[in-house]
Every structure is written in structure tokens, then in C-alpha cells.
C-alpha positions as CSV (number, residue, x, y, z in Angstrom):
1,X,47.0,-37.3,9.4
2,X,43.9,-36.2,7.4
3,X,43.2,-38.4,4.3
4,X,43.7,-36.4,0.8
5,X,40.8,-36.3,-0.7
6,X,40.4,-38.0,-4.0
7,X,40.1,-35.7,-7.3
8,X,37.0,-36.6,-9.2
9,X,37.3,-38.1,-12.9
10,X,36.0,-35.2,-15.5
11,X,33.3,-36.6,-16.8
12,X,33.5,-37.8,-21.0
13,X,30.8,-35.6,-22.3
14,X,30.2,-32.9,-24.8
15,X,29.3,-29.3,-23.8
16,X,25.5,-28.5,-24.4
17,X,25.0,-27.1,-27.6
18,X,28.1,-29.1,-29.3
19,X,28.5,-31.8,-30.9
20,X,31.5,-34.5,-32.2
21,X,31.8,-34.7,-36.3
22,X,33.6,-37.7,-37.4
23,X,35.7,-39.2,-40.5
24,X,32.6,-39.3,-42.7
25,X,30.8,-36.3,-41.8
26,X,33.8,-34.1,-41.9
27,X,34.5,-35.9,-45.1
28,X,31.3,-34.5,-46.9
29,X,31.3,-31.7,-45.5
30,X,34.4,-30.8,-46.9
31,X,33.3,-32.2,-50.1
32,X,30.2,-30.0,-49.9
33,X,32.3,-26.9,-48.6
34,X,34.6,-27.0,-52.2
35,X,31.4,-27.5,-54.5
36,X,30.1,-24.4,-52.9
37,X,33.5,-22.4,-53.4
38,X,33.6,-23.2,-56.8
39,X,30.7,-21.5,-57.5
40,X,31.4,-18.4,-55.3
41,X,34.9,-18.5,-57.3
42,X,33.0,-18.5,-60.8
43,X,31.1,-15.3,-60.3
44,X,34.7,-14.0,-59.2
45,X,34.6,-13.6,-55.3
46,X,37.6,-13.9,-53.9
47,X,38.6,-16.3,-50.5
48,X,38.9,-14.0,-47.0
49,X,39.9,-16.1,-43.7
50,X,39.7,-13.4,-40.8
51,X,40.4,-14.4,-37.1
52,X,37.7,-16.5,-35.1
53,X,38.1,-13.9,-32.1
54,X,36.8,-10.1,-32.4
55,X,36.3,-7.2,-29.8
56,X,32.7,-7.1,-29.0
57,X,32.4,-3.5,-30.1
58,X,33.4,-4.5,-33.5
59,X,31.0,-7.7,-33.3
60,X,28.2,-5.2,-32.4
61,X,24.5,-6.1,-31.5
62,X,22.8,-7.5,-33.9
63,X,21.6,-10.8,-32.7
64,X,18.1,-11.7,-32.7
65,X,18.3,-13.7,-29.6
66,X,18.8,-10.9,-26.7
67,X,17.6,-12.9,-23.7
68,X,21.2,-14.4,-23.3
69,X,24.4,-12.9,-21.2
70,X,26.6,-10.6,-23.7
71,X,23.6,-10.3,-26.0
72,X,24.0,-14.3,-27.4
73,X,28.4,-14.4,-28.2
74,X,30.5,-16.2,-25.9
75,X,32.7,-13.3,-24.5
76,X,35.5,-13.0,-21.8
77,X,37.1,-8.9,-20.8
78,X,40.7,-9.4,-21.5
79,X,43.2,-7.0,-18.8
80,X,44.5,-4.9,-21.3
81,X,42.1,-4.6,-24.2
82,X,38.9,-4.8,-23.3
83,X,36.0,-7.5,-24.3
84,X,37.0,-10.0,-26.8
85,X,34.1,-12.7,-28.0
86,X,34.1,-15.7,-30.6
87,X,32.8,-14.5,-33.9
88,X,28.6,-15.1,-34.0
89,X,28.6,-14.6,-38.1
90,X,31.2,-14.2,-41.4
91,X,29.3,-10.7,-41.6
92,X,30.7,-8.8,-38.7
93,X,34.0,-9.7,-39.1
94,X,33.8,-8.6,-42.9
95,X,32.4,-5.1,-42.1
96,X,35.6,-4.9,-39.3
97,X,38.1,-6.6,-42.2
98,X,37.2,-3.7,-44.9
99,X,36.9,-0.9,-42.5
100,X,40.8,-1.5,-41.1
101,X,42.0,-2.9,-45.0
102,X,39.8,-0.7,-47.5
103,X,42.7,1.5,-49.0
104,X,44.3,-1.9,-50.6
105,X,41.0,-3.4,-51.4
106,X,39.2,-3.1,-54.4
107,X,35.4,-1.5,-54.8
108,X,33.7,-3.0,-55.0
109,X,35.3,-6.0,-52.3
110,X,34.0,-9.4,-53.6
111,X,35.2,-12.3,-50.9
112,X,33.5,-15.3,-49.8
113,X,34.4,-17.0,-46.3
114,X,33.6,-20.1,-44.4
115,X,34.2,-21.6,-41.4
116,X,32.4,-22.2,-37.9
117,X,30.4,-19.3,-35.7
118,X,29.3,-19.9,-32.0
119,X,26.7,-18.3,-30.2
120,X,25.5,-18.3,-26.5
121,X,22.1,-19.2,-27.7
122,X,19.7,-21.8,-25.4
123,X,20.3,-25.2,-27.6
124,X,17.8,-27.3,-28.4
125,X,17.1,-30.2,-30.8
126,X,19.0,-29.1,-33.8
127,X,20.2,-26.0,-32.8
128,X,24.0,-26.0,-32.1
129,X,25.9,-23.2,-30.3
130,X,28.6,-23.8,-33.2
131,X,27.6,-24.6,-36.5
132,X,29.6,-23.9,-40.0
133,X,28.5,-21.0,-42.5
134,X,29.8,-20.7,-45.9
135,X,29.4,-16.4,-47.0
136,X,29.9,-14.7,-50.3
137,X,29.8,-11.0,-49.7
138,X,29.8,-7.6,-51.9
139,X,31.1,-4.6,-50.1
140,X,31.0,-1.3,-52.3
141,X,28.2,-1.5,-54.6
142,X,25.4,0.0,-54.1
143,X,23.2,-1.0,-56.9
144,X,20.7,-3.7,-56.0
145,X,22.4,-5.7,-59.2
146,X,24.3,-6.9,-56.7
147,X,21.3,-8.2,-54.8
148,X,20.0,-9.9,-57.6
149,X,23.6,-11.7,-58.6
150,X,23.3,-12.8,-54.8
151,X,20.3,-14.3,-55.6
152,X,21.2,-16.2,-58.5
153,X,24.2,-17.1,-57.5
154,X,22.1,-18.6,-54.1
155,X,20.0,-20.9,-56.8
156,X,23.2,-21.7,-59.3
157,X,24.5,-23.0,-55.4
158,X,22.0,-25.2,-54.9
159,X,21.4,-26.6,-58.2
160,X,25.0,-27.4,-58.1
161,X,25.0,-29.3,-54.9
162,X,22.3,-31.6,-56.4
163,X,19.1,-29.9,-55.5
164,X,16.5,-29.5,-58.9
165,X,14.3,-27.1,-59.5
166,X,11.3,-27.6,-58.0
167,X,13.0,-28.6,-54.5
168,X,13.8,-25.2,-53.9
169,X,12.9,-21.6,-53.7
170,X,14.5,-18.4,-53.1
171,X,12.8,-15.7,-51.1
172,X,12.9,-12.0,-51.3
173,X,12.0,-9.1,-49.7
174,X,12.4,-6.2,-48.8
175,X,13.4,-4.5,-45.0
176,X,12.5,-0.9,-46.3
177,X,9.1,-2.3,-47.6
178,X,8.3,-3.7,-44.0
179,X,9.8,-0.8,-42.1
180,X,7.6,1.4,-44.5
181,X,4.4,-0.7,-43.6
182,X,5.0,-0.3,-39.7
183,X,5.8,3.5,-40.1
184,X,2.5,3.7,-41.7
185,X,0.8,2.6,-39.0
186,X,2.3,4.9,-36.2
187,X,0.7,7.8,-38.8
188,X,-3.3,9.0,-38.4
189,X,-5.1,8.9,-41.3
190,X,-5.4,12.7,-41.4
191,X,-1.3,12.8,-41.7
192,X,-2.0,12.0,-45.1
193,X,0.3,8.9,-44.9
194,X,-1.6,5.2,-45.8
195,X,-4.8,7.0,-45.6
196,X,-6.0,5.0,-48.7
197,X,-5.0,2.0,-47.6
198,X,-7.9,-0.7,-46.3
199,X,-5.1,-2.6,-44.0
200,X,-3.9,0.7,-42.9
201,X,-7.2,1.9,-41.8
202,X,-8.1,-0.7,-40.1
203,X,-5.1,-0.7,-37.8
204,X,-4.2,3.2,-37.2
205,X,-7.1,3.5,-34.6
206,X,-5.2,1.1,-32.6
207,X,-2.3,2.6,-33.1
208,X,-3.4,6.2,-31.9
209,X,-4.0,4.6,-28.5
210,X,-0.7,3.9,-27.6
211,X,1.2,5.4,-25.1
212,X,4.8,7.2,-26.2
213,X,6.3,4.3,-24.2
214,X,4.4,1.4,-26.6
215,X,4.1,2.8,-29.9
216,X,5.0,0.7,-33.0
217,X,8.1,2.2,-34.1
218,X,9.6,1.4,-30.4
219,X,8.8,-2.0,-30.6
220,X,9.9,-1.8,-34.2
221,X,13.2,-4.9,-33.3
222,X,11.0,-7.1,-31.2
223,X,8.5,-7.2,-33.9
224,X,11.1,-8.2,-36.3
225,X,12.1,-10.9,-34.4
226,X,8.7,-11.8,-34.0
227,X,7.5,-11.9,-37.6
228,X,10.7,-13.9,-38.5
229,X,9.2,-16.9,-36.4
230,X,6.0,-16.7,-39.3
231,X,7.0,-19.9,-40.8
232,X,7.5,-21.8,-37.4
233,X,4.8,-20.3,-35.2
234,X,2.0,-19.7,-38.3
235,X,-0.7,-16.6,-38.1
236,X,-1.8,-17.5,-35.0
237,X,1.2,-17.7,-33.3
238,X,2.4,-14.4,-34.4
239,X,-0.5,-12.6,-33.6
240,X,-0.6,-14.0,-30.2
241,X,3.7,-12.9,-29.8
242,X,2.9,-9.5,-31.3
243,X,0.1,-9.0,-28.5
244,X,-0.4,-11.0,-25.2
245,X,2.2,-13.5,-25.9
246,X,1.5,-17.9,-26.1
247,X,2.4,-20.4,-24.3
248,X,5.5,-22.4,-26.7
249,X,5.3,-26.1,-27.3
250,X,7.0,-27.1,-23.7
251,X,4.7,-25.2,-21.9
252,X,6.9,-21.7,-21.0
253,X,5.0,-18.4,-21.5
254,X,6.5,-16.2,-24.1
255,X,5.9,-12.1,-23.2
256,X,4.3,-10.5,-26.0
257,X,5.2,-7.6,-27.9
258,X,2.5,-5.3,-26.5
259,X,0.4,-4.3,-29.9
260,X,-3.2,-4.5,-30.4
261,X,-4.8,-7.3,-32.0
262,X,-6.1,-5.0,-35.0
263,X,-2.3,-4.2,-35.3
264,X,-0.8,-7.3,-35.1
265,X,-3.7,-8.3,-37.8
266,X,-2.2,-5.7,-40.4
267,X,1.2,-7.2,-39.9
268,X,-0.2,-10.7,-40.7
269,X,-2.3,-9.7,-43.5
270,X,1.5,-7.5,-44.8
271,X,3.0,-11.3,-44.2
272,X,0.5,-12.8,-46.3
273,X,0.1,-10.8,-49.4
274,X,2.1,-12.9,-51.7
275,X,0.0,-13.5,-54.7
276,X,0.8,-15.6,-57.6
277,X,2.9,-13.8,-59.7
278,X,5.1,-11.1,-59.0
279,X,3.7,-8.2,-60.5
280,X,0.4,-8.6,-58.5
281,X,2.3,-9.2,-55.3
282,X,4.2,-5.5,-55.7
283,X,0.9,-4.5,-56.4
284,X,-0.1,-5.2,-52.8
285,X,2.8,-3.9,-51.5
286,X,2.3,-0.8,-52.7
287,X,-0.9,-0.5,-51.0
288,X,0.5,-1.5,-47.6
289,X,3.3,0.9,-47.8
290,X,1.0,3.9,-48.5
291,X,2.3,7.3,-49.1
292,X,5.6,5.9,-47.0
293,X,8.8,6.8,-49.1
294,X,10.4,4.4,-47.9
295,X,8.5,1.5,-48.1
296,X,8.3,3.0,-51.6
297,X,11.5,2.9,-52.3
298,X,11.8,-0.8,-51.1
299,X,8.8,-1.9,-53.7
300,X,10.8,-0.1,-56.4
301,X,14.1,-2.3,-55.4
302,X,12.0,-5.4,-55.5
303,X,10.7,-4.6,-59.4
304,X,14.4,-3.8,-60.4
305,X,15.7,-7.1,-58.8
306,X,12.7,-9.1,-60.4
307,X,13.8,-7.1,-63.7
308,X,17.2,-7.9,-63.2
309,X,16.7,-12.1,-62.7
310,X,13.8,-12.6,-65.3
311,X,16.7,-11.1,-67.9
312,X,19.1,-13.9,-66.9
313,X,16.6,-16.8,-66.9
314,X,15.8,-16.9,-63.2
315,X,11.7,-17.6,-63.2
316,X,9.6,-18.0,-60.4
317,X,10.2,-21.6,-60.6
318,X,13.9,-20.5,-58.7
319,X,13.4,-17.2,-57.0
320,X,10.2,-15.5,-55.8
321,X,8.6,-12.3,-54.2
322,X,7.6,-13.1,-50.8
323,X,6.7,-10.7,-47.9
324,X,6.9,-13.1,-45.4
325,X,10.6,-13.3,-45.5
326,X,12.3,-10.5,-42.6
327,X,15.5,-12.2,-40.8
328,X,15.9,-11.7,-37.8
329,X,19.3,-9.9,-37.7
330,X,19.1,-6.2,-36.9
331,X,21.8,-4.9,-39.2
332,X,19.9,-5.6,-42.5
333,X,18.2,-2.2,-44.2
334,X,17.2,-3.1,-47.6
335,X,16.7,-6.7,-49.4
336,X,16.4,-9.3,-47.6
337,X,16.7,-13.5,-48.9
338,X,16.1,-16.5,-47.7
339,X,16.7,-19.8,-49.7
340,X,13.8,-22.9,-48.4
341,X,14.2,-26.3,-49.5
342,X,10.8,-27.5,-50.5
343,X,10.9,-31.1,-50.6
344,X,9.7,-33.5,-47.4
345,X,11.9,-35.8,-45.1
346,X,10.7,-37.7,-42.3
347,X,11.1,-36.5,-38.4
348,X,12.2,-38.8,-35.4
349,X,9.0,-40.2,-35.1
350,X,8.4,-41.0,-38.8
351,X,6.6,-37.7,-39.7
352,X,6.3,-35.8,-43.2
353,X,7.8,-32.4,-43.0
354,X,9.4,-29.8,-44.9
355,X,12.8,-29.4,-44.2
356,X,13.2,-25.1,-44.9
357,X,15.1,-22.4,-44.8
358,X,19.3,-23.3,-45.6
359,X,20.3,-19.7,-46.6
360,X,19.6,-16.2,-45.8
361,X,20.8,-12.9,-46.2
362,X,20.7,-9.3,-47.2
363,X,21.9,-5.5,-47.9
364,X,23.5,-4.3,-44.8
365,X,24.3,-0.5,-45.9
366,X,25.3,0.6,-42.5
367,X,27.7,-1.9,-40.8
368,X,30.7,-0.5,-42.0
369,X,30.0,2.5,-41.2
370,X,29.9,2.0,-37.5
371,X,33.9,2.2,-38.3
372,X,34.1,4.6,-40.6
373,X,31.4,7.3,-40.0
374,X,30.8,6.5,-43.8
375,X,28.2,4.7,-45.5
376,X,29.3,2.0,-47.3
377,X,26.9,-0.3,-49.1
378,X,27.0,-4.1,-48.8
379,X,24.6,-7.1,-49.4
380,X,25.6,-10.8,-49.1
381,X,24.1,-14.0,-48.2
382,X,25.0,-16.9,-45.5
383,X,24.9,-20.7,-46.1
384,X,24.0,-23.1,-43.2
385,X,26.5,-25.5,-43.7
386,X,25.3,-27.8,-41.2
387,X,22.0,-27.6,-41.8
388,X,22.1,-28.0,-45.7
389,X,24.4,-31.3,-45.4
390,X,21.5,-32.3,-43.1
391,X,19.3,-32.1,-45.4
392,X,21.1,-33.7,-48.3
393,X,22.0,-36.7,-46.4
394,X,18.0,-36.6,-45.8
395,X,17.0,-36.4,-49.1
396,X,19.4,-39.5,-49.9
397,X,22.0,-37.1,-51.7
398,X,25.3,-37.2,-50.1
399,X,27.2,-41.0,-49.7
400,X,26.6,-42.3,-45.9
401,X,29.8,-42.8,-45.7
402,X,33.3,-41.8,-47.3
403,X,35.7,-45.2,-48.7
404,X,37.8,-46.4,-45.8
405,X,41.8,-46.9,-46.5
406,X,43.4,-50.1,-48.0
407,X,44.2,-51.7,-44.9
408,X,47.5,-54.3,-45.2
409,X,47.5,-56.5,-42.6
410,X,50.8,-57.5,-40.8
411,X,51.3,-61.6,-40.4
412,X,54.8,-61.5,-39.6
413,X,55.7,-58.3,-36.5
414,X,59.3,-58.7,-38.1
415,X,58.4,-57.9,-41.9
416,X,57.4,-54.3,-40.8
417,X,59.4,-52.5,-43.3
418,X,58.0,-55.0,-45.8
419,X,54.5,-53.9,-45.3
420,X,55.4,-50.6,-45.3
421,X,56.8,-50.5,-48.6
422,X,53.7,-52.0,-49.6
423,X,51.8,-49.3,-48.1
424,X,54.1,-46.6,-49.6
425,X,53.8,-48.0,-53.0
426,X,49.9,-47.7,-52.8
427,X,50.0,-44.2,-51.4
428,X,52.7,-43.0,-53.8
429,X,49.9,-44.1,-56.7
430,X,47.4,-41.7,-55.1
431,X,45.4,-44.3,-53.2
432,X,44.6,-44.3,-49.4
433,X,46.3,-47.0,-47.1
434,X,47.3,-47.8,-44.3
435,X,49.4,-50.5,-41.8
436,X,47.4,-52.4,-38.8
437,X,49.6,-51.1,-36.0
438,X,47.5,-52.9,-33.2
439,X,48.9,-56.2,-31.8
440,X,48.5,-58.7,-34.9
441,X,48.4,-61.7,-33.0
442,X,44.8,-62.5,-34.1
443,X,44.2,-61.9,-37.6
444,X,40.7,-61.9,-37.2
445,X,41.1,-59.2,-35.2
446,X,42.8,-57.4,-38.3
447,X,40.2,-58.2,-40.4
448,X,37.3,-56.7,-38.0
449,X,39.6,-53.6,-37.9
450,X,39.8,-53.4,-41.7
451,X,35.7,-54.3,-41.6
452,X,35.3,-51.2,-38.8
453,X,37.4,-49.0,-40.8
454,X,35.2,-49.4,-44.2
455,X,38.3,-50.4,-46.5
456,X,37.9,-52.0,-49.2
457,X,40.3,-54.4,-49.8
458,X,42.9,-56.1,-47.6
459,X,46.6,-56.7,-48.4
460,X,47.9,-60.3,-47.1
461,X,50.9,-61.8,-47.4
462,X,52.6,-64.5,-44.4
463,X,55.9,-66.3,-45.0
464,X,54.9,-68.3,-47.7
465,X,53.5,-65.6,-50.0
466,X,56.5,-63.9,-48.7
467,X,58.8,-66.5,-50.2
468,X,56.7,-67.0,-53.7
469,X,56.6,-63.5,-54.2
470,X,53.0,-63.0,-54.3
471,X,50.4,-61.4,-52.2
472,X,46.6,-62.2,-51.3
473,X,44.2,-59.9,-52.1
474,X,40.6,-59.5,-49.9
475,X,37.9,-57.8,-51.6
476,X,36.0,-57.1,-48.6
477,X,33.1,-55.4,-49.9
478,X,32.8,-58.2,-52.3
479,X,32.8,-60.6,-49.6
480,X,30.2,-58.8,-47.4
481,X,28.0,-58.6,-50.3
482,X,28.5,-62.6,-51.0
483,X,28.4,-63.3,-47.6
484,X,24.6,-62.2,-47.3
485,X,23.4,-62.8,-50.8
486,X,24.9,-64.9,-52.9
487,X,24.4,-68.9,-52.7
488,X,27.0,-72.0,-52.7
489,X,27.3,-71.8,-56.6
490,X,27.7,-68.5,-56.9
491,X,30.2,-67.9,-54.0
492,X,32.3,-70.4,-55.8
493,X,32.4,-68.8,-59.1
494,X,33.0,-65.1,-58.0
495,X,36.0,-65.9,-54.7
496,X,36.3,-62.6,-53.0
497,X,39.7,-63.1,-52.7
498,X,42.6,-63.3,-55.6
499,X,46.5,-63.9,-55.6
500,X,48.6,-61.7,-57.3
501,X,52.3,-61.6,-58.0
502,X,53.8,-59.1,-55.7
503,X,54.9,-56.2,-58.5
504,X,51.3,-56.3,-59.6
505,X,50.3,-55.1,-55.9
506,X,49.5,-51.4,-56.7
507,X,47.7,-51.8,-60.6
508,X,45.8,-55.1,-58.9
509,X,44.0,-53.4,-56.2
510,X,43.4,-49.9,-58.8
511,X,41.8,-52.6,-60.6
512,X,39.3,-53.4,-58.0
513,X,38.9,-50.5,-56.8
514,X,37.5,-48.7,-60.1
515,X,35.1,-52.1,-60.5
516,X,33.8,-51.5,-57.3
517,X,35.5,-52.4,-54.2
518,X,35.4,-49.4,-52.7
């Protein structure tokens, strides 16, 4: 008789691209996630919580990342209704949510949204294939007002979760002014169109050469996802993606775009034409749009929105013109945001570096219409949950960890219901506690658990308290904090442990917490 063959163990180990949150973490981030909401809620967007799982034709194709199976979702093809795939953004699922709802919605739709995304993205040293995003969202409006209250309401964000001016900018451009910049240059000077401008003229030569296969406006996505690797990659590194393509930092060849170098110059020099005020930088972007009407167009919507936040007390000190800033999503077609955290935290290896960007969006006028054959205007702006807490907890901001429970230990297995009462007691008066419920033979062992679980004080009480009616009382961070500090003299005069009558349990350990135990 053959002998069965053993099943292997699975293997304990987290999926590439995912990660474990525990107590504290999920703690803060919750913490983090109201703070957020409350603002969203005070410039009156509503909460939406849509379904994790959409068809793929309502998810569409707008990732930046292409060179992944089903376009960068996780996706499976169901028998009876086609491809279904995990939600990649809170944007998507919006533009499907109004589309299917919009006669019982008011317009304009104000709703904000969080909750975790996944995409089938290559994952890499901070870069999850889920990570939390917190949206606020207007559908309906088409003035870029609502741009600008998106951008304020981006700063009023930050500033509320502890970030000062000075430790942060907002972004903004414009899509319409970049796509008016490239259409420029597919455009001979003769045509009339960018003829008077320098960066123009110095590109369109380049530009005549191509073939109809490899002009500029074809390549017009890839060198959107190219330009929004500026701040990463650096001039260099874009010119060499727009043309020949570079080698990255492990080594691996990245194909080029396909423009000419005196192309992929006038991009770069677009990129960089941020000046020091705002008035000069529109300036300049006017002259790289040319006669384009609708780079024209964006520049206009860029003085309205600066307009629009100087009259509300927004300065340059919070929210700037900068024509470096594209995003990489294809579904944007007018402003565009990005919110960069300016300060400096320390890499693995000990390193000064800027954290960056922690927010992005934009105006996404034609999403909704894929279901509606209408236009329907829309801007909104996405928080990196993740990413943000990151940096918080980096800049010394957020607590390392969250209080642990009051643990009361158990010294007699047949007093169970006693120390449940005292448990109850403590929970009924709002504070967090807890039994030990592992073997309580050793009371040491109760003590490391207590230790291991962060509480703050620990409940005693054997048979002989038991029959005195009183109760010991640990202060354990007290006792940690004597145990490595404090000398002989000192130990003596401040005991990290206290008896207490039994009906003074609950106002006892209140008391110690509010001076500090926890």
C-alpha cells in the first residue's frame, strides 16, 4: 500500500505588497481618520460608504501604472456578470454611485469617503498593494470655487492634524495648461499657434520630424506619467524617460517615451517655470501655452483659483502655483493638487530627506459621463492615509503607542465572578479593562502580561485583601519609571503601589490615571 503523502504546512507569511496593522497603529489611525472627517463634515460634505468590489468597466482605465495584468486592479470574470475587481480609488466608485443615484442626490453631491484601495502594482519599499485613502469629493459644480474650497479645505486638514505652516505646501496646477503646452508643440510655427513663444520655437523643429506613429499628442498619457515622476527622478531623469529611457536605481532599463531631446527640454523648462510669486509664474504660463485656447483657458482657471484663496486668507505661505505638479491618473482634465510635506525625517540609514507628497487630486469633468453620455463636472482631492500617519509618527506627532487596558489580575481561579465585577465596575465608568484569562498560577507571569499589554495599573486582591475588603493597587508606569530612575530614598517616598478600600476601586484608579498612569 502506497504511503499518503504528507500535506505541507502553509507557510505564516504576508502576501507581497501587504502588511499586518496592530492595536496601536490601527488605534491612530482611527484617531487620525475622525480628525480628518471632522473637517470634511465642517465645510458640509456628507459621509458615502460604497461597496469595495466594482465591475471593471465601471472602474475604467485610469491607472498610471499599465505594465501590470488588468491594467494594475486585482480582478477575477465572474460566470454570470462579467469582470468584477477590488476598488483601486474612492473616485471611481463615486462617478459609478452618482451616475446609478443622481435623481435623489442633491447638485451639487458633496460626500467624503474613506476606507482601503488595492492595486496590482509591483511593491516595493513603502509601496503597499492596499493602503487607506480618506476622499472629500464635489460632483455638480462646475465652477472652479470648488477647486479652490478643495484646496483650502486640503491646508485647514493639515493644520488640523498638527502640521504648521511652514511644514507644508499645497500645489496647483493646471491639466488644460499642460495639455495646451504639448498641443503647442505638435503645431509649426507657420500655424500661427506658440509662434511667439522662445520654448516653443525651440522644440517645434523637433516636433515636425516625427512620424504620425510618434508625434506628441500620441504619446500625450505616457508623458504624463513620465512628468509626474519630476520630483523623484529630477530633470535629468525626465529627459532621459521622455527620450531614450535610463537605467532606475536597481539597475533595470526603463523604455523611453520616444521624443527628441529639444522636446523633452521644453517640457522640463514648462516644469520648471515656477517663479516666486504667483502672478509672474501665470505670466510664464501664458507664454508656454501660446495662442492654445486651451492652455489658455487653464491659465485663466489658475488666476480665478489664486483670486479665490488670497480672498479667504490662504497666502503662498499655504497654497502655491506650481507647474510641476501633473498626477498621474488619466481621468483628471482641469486643476490638478498635490499637498507636500516640507519638513525632513531621517531614512533607514540615518539620512535627511523630505518626506513629500500626502494628498493629491483634481477636476475630473468627464468620469461620470462615461455612464451617463452627460458631462457632469467634478473635482475632489485624495488623502494617503497611510502615508500621512507615517509621516506624523516621523515628525514625533502621533503617541507611539495607545494606553493599554487596566488589567485585574486573578489570585484566586475561584473568585472569578469577583474579579469580574471588578472589571465591570471599571468599564461601566468608561474606563478600559480587562481580566487575565491565562493560567494564573504564576503571578509574575500576570504582571509581564499586564507589562506586554501597556496597562497602566494593576488590580490585586488574594484572600486576605479579600477578607479586609480592600484591594492593592500597581501603578505600573510609575513603577517602571522608579525602577530605572529613581534612587533608594526616593523609591521609598513615592511606593508605586497603594491599598485602597474595595468601594473606592473605580474613583482610585480614575485618580491615577488623570495624574499620569496611563
Amino acid at each position: 500500500m502506497a504511503k499518503v503523502k504528507k500535506q505541507p504546512r502553509p507557510k505564516a507569511e504576508t502576501p507581497k505588497g501587504f502588511r499586518d496593522y496592530f492595536g496601536a497603529e490601527v488605534t491612530q489611525r482611527k484617531a487620525m481618520l475622525d480628525r480628518i472627517a471632522a473637517v470634511y463634515h465642517r465645510y458640509g460634505f456628507d459621509a458615502l460608504e460604497s461597496g469595495a468590489v466594482e465591475t471593471v468597466e465601471a472602474l475604467g482605465k485610469f491607472l498610471p501604472d499599465v505594465d501590470r495584468p488588468n491594467e494594475g486592479v486585482f480582478a477575477w470574470q465572474e460566470e454570470d456578470s462579467g469582470w468584477l475587481a477590488l476598488r483601486y480609488d474612492l473616485t471611481a466608485p463615486l462617478a459609478r454611485v452618482y451616475a446609478q443615484h443622481r435623481n435623489d442626490l442633491p447638485t451639487p453631491y458633496r460626500r467624503y469617503a474613506m476606507g482601503p484601495v488595492w492595486r496590482n502594482e509591483k511593491p516595493g519599499p513603502g509601496r503597499f498593494r492596499q493602503f487607506y485613502q480618506c476622499d472629500a469629493d464635489t460632483v455638480g459644480a462646475a465652477s472652479v470655487a470648488a477647486d479652490a474650497e478643495i484646496c483650502a479645505m486640503l491646508a485647514d486638514v493639515l493644520e488640523e492634524l498638527g502640521i504648521p505652516r511652514g511644514d507644508y505646501v499645497v500645489r496647483v496646477n493646471n491639466r488644460k495648461v499642460l495639455d495646451g503646452m504639448l498641443e503647442t508643440m505638435c503645431y509649426p510655427p507657420d500655424a500661427g499657434l506658440g509662434k511667439d513663444n522662445p520654448t516653443v520655437r525651440q522644440s517645434i523643429e523637433g516636433a515636425l520630424k516625427h512620424t504620425a506613429e510618434k508625434t506628441v499628442r500620441e504619446n500625450m498619457p505616457a508623458i504624463l506619467r513620465t512628468i509626474d515622476k519630476f520630483d523623484k527622478v529630477g530633470e535629468a531623469g525626465v529627459i532621459e524617460l521622455l527620450t531614450n529611457g535610463r537605467k532606475d536605481a536597481s539597475g533595470a532599463f526603463i523604455e523611453g517615451v520616444g521624443l527628441l531631446h529639444e522636446e523633452a527640454q521644453a517640457v522640463v523648462r514648462f516644469l520648471t517655470s515656477k517663479a516666486d510669486d504667483a502672478s509672474t509664474t501665470l505670466s510664464n504660463l501664458r507664454g508656454a501655452v501660446g495662442q492654445s485656447e486651451l492652455g489658455l483657458e487653464g491659465v485663466q482657471e489658475l488666476e480665478t483659483i489664486a483670486e479665490l484663496l488670497a480672498k479667504q486668507g490662504y497666502g503662498p505661505d499655504r497654497i502655491v502655483i506650481d507647474p510641476s505638479v501633473v498626477r498621474g491618473l488619466g481621468y483628471y482634465t482641469g486643476p490638478v493638487f498635490e499637498a507636500e510635506l516640507t519638513f525632513e525625517i531621517k531614512d533607514e540609514k540615518g539620512r535627511p530627506r523630505q518626506f513629500g507628497s500626502v494628498a493629491g487630486g483634481g477636476r475630473y469633468d468627464d468620469l461620470v459621463k462615461r455612464f451617463t453620455g452627460q458631462a457632469v463636472p467634478a473635482t475632489g482631492v485624495s488623502i494617503g492615509v497611510d502615508r500621512l500617519l507615517a509621516a506624523l509618527q516621523a515628525k514625533g506627532r502621533m503617541e507611539d503607542h495607545a494606553a493599554g487596558p487596566v488589567v485585574v489580575t486573578v489570585m484566586d481561579r475561584n473568585r472569578m465572578g469577583d474579579y469580574q465585577a471588578m472589571v465591570s465596575e471599571l468599564r461601566a465608568a468608561g474606563l478600559r479593562a480587562e481580566v487575565y484569562l491565562g493560567n494564573p498560577k504564576n503571578f509574575g507571569n500576570q504582571l509581564n502580561y499586564a507589562d506586554a499589554r501597556g496597562a497602566p495599573v494593576a488590580v490585586i486582591q488574594g484572600s486576605e485583601e479579600a477578607a479586609r475588603g480592600v484591594v492593592q493597587l500597581k501603578d505600573l508606569v510609575l513603577g517602571a519609571k522608579i525602577a530605572s530612575e529613581a534612587s533608594l530614598e526616593e523609591w521609598k517616598a513615592q511606593p508605586a503601589q497603594r491599598e485602597v478600600p474595595r468601594d473606592q476601586l473605580v474613583a482610585t484608579v480614575q485618580a491615577m490615571l488623570a495624574g499620569g498612569a496611563a
